[in-house]
Short mmCIF file of the C-alpha atoms (twelve columns), coordinates in Angstrom:
data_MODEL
# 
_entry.id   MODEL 
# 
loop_
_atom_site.group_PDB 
_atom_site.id 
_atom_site.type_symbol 
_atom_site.label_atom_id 
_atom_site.label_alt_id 
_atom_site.label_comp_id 
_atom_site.label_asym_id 
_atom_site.label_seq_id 
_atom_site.Cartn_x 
_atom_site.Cartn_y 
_atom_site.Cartn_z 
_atom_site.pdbx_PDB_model_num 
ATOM 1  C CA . UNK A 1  -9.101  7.861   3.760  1 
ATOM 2  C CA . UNK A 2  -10.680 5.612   1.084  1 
ATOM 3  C CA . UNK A 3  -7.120  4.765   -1.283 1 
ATOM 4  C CA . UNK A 4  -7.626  1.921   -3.069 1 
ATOM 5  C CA . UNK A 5  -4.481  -0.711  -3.990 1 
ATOM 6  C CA . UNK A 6  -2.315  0.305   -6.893 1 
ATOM 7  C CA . UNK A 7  -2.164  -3.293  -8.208 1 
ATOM 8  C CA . UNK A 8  -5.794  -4.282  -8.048 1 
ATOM 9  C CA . UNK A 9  -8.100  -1.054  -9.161 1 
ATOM 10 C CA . UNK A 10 -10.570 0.855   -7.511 1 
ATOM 11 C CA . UNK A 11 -12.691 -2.025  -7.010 1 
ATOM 12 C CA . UNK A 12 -10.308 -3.109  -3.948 1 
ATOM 13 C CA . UNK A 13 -9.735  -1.288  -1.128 1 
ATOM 14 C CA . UNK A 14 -5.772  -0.209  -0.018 1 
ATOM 15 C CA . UNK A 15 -5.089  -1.931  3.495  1 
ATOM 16 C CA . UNK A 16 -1.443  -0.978  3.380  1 
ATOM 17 C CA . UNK A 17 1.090   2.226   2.787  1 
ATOM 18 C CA . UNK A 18 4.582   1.449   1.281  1 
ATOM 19 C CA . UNK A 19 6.550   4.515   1.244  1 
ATOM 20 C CA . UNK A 20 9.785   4.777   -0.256 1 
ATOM 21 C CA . UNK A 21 12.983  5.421   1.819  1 
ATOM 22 C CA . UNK A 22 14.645  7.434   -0.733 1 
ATOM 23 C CA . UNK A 23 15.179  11.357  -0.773 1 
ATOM 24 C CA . UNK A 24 12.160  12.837  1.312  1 
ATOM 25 C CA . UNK A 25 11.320  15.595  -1.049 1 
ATOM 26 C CA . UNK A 26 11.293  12.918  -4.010 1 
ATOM 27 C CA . UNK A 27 9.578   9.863   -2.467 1 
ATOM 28 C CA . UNK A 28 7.368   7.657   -3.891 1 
ATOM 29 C CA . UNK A 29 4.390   6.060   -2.406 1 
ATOM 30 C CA . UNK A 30 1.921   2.753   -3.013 1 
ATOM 31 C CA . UNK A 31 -1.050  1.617   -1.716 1 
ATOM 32 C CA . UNK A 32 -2.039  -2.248  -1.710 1 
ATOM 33 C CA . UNK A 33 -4.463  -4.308  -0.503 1 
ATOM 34 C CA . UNK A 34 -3.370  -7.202  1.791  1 
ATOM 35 C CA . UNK A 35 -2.982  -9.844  -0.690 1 
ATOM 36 C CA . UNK A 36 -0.750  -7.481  -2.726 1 
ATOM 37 C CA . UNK A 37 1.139   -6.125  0.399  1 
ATOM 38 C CA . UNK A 38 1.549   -9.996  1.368  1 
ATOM 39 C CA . UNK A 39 3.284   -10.942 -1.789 1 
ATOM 40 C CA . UNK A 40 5.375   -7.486  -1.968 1 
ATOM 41 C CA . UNK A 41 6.944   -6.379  1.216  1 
ATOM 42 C CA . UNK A 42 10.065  -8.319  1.195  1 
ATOM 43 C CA . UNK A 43 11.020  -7.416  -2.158 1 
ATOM 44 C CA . UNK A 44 9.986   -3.533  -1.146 1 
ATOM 45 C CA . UNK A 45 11.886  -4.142  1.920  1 
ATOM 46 C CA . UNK A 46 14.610  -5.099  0.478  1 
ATOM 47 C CA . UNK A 47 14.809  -2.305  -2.278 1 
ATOM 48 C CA . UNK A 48 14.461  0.020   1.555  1 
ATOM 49 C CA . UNK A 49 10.652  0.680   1.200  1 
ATOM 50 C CA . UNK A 50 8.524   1.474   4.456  1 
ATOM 51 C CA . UNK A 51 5.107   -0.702  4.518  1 
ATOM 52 C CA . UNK A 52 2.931   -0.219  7.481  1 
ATOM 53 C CA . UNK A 53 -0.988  -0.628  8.013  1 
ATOM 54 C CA . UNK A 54 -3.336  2.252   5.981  1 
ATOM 55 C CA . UNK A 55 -4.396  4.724   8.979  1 
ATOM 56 C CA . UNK A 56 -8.185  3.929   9.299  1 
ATOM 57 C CA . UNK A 57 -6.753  0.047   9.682  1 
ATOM 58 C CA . UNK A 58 -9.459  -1.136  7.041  1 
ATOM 59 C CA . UNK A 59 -8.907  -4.945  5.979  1 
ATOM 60 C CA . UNK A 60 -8.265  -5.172  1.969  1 
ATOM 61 C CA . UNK A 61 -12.186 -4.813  1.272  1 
ATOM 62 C CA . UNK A 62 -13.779 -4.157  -1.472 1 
ATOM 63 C CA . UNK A 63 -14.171 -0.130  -2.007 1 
ATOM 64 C CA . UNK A 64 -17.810 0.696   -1.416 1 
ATOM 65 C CA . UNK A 65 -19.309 1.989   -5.507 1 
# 
């Protein structure tokens, strides 16, 4: 999986999944880099988002061109 954060563009790898904790069928998702996910997760947390790691574990790299 290649995703790249939401915030940042294409030029920077995703190195973490928010997910949001709402009605399954309607849920929303993000993908952010580290710096992003740093800055974000208690204020997703506190609105009842999920954040974990991305699954291949990739540090918030930049996406290969």
């Amino acid at each position: 999986m290649q995703e790249t954060c939401d915030r940042c563009g294409p030029a920077v790898r995703a190195a973490y999944r928010a997910v949001s904790a709402g009605q399954l069928y309607l849920c929303a998702q993000l993908y952010l880099c580290g710096h992003c996910a740093g800055q974000l997760t208690p204020a997703l947390r506190a609105q009842g988002w999920i954040v974990w790691p991305t699954a291949d574990g990739s540090p918030g790299q930049r996406a290969a061109a």
